[in-house]
N, CA, C and O atoms as CSV, one atom per row, in Angstrom:
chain,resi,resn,atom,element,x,y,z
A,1,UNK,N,N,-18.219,22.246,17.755
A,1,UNK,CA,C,-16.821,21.963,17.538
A,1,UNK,C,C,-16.671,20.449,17.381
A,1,UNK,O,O,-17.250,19.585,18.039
A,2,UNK,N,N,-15.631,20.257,16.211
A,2,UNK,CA,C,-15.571,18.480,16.211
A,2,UNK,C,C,-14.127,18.436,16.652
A,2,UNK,O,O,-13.392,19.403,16.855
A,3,UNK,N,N,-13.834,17.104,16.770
A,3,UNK,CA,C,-11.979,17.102,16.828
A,3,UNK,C,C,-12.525,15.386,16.264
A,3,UNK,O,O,-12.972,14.433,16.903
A,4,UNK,N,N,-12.263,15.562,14.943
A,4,UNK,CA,C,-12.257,14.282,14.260
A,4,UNK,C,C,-10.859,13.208,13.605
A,4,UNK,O,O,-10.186,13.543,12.630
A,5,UNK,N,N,-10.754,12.562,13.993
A,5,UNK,CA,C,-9.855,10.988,13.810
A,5,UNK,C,C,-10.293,10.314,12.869
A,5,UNK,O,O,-11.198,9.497,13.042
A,6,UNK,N,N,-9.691,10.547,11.611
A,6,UNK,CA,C,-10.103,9.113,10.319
A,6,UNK,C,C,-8.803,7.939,10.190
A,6,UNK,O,O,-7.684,8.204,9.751
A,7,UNK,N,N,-9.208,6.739,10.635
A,7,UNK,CA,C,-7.918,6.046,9.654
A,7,UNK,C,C,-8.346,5.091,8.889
A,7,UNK,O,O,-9.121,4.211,9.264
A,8,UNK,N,N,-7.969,5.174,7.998
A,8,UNK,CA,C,-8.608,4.181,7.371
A,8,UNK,C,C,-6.847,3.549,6.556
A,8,UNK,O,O,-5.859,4.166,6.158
A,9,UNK,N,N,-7.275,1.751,6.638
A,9,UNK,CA,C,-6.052,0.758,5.933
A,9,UNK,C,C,-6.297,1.150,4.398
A,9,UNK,O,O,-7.417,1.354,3.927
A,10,UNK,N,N,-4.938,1.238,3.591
A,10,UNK,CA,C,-5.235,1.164,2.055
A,10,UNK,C,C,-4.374,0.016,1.826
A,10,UNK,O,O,-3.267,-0.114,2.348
A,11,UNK,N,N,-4.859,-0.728,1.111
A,11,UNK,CA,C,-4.336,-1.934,0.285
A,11,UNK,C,C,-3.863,-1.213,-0.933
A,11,UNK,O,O,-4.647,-0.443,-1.486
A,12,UNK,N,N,-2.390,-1.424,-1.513
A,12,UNK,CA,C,-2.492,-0.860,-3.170
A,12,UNK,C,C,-1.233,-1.680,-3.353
A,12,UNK,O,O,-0.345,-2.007,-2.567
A,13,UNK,N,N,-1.474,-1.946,-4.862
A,13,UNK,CA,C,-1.066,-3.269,-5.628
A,13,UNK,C,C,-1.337,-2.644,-6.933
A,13,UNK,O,O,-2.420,-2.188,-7.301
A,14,UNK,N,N,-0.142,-2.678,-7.645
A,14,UNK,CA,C,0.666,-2.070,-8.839
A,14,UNK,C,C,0.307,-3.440,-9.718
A,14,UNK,O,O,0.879,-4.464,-9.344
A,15,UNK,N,N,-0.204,-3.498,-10.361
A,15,UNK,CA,C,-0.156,-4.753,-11.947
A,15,UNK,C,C,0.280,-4.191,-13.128
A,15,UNK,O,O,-0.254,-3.281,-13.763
A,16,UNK,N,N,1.432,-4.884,-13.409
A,16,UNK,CA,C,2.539,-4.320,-13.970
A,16,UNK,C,C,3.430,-3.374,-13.686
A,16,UNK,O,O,3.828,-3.048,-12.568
A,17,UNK,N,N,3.817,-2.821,-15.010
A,17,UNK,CA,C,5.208,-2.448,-14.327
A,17,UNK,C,C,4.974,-0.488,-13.990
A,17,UNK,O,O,3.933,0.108,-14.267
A,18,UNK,N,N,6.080,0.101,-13.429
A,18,UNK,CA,C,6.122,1.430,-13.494
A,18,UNK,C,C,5.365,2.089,-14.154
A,18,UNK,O,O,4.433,2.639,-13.569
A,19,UNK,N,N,5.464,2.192,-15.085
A,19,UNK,CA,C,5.076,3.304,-16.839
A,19,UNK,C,C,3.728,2.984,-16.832
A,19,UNK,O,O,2.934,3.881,-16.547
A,20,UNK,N,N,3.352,1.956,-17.073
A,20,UNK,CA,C,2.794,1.475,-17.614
A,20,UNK,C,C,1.495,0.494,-16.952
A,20,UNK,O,O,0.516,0.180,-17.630
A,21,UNK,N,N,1.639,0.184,-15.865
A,21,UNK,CA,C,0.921,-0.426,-15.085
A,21,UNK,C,C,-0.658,0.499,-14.013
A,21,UNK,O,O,-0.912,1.667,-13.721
A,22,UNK,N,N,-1.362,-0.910,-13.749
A,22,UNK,CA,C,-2.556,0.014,-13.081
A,22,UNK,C,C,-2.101,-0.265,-11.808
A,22,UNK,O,O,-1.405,-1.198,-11.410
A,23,UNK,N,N,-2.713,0.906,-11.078
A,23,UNK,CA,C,-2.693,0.737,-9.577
A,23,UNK,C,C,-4.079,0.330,-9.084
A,23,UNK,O,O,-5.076,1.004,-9.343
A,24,UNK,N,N,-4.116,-0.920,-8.284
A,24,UNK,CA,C,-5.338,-1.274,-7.557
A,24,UNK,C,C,-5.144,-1.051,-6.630
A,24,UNK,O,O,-4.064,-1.262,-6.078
A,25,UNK,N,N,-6.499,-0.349,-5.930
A,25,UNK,CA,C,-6.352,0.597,-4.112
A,25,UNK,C,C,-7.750,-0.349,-3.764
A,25,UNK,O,O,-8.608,-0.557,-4.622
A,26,UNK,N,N,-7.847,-0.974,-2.130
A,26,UNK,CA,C,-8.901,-0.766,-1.655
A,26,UNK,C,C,-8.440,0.187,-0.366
A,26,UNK,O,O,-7.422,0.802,-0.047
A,27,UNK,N,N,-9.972,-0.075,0.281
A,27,UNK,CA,C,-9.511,0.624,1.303
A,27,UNK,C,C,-10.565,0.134,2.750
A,27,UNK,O,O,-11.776,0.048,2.546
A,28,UNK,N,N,-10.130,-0.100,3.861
A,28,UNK,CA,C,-10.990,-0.247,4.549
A,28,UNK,C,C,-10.458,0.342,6.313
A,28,UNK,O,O,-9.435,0.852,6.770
A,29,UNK,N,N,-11.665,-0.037,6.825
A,29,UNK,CA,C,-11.808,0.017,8.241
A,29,UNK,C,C,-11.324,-0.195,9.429
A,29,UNK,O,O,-11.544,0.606,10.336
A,30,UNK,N,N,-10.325,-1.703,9.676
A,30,UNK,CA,C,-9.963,-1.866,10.156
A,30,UNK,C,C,-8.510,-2.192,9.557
A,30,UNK,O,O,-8.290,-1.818,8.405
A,31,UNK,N,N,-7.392,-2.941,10.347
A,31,UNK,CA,C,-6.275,-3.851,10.497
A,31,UNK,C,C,-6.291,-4.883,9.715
A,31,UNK,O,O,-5.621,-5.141,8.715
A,32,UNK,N,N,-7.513,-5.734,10.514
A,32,UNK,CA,C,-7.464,-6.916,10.255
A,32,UNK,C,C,-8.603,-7.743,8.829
A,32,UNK,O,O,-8.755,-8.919,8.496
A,33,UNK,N,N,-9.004,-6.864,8.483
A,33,UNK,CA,C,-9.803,-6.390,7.037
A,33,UNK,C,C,-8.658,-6.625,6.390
A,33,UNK,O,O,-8.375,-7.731,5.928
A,34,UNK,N,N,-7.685,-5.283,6.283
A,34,UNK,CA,C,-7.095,-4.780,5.073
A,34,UNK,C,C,-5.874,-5.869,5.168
A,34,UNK,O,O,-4.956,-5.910,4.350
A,35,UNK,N,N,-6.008,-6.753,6.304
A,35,UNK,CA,C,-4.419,-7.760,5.929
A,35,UNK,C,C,-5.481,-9.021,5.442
A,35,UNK,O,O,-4.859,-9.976,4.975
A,36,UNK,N,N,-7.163,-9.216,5.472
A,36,UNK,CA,C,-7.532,-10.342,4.885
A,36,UNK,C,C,-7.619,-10.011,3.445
A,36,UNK,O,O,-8.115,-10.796,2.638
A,37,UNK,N,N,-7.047,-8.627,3.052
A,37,UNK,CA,C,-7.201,-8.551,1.687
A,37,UNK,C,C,-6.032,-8.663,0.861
A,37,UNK,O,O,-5.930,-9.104,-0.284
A,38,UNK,N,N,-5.072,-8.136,1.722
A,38,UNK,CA,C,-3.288,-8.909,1.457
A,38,UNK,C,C,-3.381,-10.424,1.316
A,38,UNK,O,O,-2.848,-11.149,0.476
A,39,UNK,N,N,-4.382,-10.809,2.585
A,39,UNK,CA,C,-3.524,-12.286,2.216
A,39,UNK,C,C,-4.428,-12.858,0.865
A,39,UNK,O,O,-3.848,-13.641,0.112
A,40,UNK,N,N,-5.660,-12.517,0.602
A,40,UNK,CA,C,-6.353,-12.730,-0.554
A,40,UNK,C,C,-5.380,-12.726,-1.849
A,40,UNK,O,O,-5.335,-13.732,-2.557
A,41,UNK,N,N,-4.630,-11.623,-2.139
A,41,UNK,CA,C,-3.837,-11.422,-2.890
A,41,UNK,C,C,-2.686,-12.055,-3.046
A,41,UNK,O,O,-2.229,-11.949,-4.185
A,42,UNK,N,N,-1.851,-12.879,-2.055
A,42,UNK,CA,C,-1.169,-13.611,-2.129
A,42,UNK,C,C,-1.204,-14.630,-2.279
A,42,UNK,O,O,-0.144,-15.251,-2.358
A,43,UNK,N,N,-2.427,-15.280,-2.387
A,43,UNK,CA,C,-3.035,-16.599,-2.372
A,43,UNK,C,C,-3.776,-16.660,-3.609
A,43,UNK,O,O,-4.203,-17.739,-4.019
A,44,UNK,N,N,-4.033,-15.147,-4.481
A,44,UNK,CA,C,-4.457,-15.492,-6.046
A,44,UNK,C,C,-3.598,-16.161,-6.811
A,44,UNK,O,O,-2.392,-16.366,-6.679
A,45,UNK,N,N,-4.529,-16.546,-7.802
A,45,UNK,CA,C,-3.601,-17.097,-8.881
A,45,UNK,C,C,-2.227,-16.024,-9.741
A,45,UNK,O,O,-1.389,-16.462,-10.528
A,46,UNK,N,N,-2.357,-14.718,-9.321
A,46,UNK,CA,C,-1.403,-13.874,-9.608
A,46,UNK,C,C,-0.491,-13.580,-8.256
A,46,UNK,O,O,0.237,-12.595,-8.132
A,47,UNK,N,N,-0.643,-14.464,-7.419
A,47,UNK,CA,C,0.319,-13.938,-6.762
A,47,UNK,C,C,1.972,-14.199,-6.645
A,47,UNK,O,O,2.690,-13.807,-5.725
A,48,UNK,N,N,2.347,-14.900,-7.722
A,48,UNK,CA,C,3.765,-14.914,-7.882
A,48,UNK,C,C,4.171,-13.587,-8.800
A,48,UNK,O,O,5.329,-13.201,-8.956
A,49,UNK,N,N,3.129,-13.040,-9.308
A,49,UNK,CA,C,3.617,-11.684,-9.410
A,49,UNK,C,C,3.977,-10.125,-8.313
A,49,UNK,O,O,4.612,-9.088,-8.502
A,50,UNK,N,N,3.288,-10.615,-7.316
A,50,UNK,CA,C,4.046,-9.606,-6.723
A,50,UNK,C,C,5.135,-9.791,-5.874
A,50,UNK,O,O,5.522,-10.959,-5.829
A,51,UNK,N,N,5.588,-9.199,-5.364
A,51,UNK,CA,C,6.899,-8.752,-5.212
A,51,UNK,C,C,7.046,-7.811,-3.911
A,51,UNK,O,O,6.223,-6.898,-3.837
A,52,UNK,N,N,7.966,-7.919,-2.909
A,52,UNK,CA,C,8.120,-7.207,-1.850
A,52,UNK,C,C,9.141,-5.711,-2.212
A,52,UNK,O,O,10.319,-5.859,-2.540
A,53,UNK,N,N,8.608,-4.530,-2.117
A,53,UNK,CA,C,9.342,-3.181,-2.421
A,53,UNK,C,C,10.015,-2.849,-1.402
A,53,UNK,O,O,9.671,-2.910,-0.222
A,54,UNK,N,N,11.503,-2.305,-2.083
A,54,UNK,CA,C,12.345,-1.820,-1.036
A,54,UNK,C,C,12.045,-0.624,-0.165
A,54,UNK,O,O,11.262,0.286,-0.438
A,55,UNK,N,N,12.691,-0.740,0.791
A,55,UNK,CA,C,12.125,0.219,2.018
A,55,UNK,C,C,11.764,1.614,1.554
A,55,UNK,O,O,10.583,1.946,1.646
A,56,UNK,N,N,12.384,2.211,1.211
A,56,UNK,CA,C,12.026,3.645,1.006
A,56,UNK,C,C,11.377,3.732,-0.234
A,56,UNK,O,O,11.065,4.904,-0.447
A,57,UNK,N,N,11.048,2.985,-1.128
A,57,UNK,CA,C,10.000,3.013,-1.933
A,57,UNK,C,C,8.703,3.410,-1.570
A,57,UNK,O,O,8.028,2.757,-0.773
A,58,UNK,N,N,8.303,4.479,-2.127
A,58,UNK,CA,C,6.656,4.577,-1.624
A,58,UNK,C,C,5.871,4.326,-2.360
A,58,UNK,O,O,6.071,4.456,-3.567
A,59,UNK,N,N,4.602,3.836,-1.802
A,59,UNK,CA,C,3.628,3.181,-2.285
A,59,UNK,C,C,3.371,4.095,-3.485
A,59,UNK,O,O,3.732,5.262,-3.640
A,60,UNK,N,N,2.387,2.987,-4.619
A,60,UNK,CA,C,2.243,3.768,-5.953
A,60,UNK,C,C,1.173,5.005,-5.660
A,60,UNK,O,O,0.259,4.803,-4.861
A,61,UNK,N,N,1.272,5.967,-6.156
A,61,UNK,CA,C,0.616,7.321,-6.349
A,61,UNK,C,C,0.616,8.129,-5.203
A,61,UNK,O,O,-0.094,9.107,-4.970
A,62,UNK,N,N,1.420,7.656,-4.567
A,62,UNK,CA,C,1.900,8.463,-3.065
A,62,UNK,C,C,2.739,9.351,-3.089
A,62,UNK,O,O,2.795,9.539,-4.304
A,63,UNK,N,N,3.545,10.149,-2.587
A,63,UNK,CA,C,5.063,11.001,-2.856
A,63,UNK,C,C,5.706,10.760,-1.287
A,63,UNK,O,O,6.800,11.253,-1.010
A,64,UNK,N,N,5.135,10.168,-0.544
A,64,UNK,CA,C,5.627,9.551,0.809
A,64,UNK,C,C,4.852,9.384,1.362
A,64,UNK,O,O,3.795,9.449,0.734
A,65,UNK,N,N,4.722,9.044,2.926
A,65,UNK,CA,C,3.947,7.955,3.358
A,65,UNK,C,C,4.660,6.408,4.180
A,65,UNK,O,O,5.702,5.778,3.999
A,66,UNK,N,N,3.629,6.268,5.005
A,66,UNK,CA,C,4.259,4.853,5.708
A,66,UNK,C,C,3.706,4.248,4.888
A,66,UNK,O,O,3.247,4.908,3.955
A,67,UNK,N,N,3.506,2.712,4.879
A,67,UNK,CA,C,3.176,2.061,4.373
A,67,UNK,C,C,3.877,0.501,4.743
A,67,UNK,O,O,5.043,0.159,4.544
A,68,UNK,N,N,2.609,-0.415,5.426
A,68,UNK,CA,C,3.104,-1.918,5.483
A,68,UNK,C,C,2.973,-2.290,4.483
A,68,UNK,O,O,2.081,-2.112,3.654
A,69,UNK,N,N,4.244,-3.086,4.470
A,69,UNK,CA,C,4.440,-4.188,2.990
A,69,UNK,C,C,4.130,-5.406,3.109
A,69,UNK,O,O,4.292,-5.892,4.228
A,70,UNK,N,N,3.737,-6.048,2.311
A,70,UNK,CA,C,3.523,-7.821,2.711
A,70,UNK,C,C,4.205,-8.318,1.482
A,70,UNK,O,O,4.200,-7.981,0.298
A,71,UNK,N,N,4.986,-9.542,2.423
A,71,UNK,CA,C,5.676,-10.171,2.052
A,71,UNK,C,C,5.637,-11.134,1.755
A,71,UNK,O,O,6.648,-11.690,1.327
């Protein structure tokens, strides 16, 4: 018998728009991984493209879901 626990952080970041845009996913292990990969992203040279999503927006390719946002 198992009684197994997965969590794993997803990073995902939309480039471009709705329609038309790709979704980039990583995914990792811990917390503090998946926010050194946020802040990576905010600190690219594309990062005046993203953008903080309103609350009940769910993440791209999701249909709900929590999801931390970075801001």
């Amino acid at each position: 018998m198992w009684l197994v626990r997965e969590t794993r952080w997803t990073v995902m970041a939309r480039a471009g728009d709705t329609e038309t845009g790709k979704v980039l996913r990583w995914e990792f292990d811990s917390e503090p991984h998946a926010l050194e990969m946020v802040d990576r992203l905010l600190r690219a040279d594309t990062a005046g493209q993203w953008r903080e999503q309103d609350r009940g927006t769910p993440p791209p390719g999701t249909g709900a879901g929590k999801a931390r946002r970075a801001t």
